[in-house]
C-alpha positions in Angstrom: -0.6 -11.3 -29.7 -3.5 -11.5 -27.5 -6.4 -9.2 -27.2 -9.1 -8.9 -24.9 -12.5 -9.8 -27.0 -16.5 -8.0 -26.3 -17.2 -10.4 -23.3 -13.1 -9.6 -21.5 -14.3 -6.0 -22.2 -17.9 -6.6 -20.6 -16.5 -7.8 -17.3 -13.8 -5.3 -16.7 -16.7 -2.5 -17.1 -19.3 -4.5 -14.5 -16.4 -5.0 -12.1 -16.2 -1.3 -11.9 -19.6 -1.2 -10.2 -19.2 -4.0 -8.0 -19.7 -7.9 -7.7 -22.9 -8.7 -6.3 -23.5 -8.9 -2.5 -24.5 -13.2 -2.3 -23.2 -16.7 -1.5 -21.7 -17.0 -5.5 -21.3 -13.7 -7.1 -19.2 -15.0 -9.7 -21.7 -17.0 -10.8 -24.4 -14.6 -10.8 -22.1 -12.0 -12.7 -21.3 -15.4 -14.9 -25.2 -15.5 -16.3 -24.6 -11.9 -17.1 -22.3 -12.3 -19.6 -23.6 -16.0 -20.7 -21.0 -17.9 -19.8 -20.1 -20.1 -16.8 -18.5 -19.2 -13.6 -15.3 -21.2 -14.2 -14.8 -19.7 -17.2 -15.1 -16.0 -15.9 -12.8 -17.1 -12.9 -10.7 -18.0 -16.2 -10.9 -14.6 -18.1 -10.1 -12.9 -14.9 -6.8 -14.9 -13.8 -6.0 -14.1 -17.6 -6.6 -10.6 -17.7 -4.6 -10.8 -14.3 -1.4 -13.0 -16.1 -1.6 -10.4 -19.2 -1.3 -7.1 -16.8 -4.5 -5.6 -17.9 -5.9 -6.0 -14.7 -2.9 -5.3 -12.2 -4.9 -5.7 -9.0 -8.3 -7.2 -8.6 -10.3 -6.6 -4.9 -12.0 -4.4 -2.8 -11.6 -1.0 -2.3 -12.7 0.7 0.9 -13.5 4.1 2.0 -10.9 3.8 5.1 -12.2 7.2 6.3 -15.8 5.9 6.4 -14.5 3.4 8.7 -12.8 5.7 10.9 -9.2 4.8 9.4 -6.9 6.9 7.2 -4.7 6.9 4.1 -1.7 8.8 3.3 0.6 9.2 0.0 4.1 9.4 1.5 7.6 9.9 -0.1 11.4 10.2 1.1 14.4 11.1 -0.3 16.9 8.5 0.3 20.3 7.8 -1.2 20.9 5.2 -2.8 23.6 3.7 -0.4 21.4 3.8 1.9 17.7 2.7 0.2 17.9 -1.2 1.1 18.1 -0.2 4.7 15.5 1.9 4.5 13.3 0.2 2.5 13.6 -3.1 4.5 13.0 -1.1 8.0 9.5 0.9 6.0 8.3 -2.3 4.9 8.1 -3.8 8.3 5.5 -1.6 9.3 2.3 -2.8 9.3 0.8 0.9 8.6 2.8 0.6 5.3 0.1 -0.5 2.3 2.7 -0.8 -0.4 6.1 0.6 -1.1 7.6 1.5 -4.6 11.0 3.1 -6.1 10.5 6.1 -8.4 13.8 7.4 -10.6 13.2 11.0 -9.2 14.9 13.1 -6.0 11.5 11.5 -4.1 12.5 7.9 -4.7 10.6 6.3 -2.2 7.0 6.2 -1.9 4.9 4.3 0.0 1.0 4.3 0.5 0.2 4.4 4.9 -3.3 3.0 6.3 -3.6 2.8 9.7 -6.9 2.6 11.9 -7.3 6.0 13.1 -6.2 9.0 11.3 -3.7 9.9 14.3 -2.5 6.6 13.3 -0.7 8.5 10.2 1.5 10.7 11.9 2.1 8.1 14.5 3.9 6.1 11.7 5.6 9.0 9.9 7.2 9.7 13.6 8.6 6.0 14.0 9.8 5.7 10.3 11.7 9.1 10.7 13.0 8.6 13.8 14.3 4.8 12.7 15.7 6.0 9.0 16.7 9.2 10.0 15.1 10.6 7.1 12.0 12.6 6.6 9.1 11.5 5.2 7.0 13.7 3.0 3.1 13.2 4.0 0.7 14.0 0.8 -3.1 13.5 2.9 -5.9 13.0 0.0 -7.8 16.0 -0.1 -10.2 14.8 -2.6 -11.0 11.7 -3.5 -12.1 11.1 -7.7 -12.8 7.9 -8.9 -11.3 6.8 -12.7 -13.0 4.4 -14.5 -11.4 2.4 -17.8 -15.0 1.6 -19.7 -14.7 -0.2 -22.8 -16.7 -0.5 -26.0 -17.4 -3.4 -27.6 
């Protein structure tokens, strides 16, 4: 069984403060841990292929920007969920879209570009599904790190 060793460990806790701003941060972040840049490209498609990373990239403050983000969740039968998960997908405004085994068994992240851009989206998809959708704003906004010891 593989495990993640000091150096896999090393990364995944400088990751969570950022890759440097320059032409090859890899490779700078790479002489941090003594080791190449291909072979930290390596550790993190492995990390990736094991699911101990399950999503690597930048994360934005949307409201900063002038944007918006909004937890969102239906409650659709199940005759009818293909349909209505094929139409919510469509949407651009729609970030990512998962099943849950609970009465709200749709959920779907919504980003759009201006925060009146949220309701703007929950109107269409309720007026196209015939459903409501149930908007859950952020109200606060923590940040979870995973550090790791060596």
């Amino acid at each position: 069984m593989w495990q993640m060793d000091t150096t896999d460990k090393a990364i995944i806790n400088r990751l969570q403060g950022g890759l440097p701003v320059c032409e090859r941060p890899y490779q700078v972040m790479a002489e941090q841990f003594g080791i190449g840049e291909d072979e930290l490209i390596s550790r993190l498609e492995n990390l990736l292929t094991q699911k101990v990373l399950t999503r690597f990239g930048p994360m934005f403050q949307i409201e900063r920007m002038g944007g918006a983000f909004s937890l969102a969740a239906m409650k659709i039968p199940e005759a009818d969920f293909e349909r209505v998960t094929a139409m919510v997908n469509t949407l651009p405004e729609v970030a990512h879209n998962y099943r849950r085994e609970h009465a709200f068994n749709m959920w779907f992240v919504l980003a759009t570009e201006k925060p009146e851009g949220i309701i703007q989206a929950i109107a269409r998809i309720e007026s196209q599904t015939g459903y409501p959708v149930y908007n859950m704003p952020k109200e606060k906004e923590f940040f979870v790190g995973a550090r790791f010891t060596a």
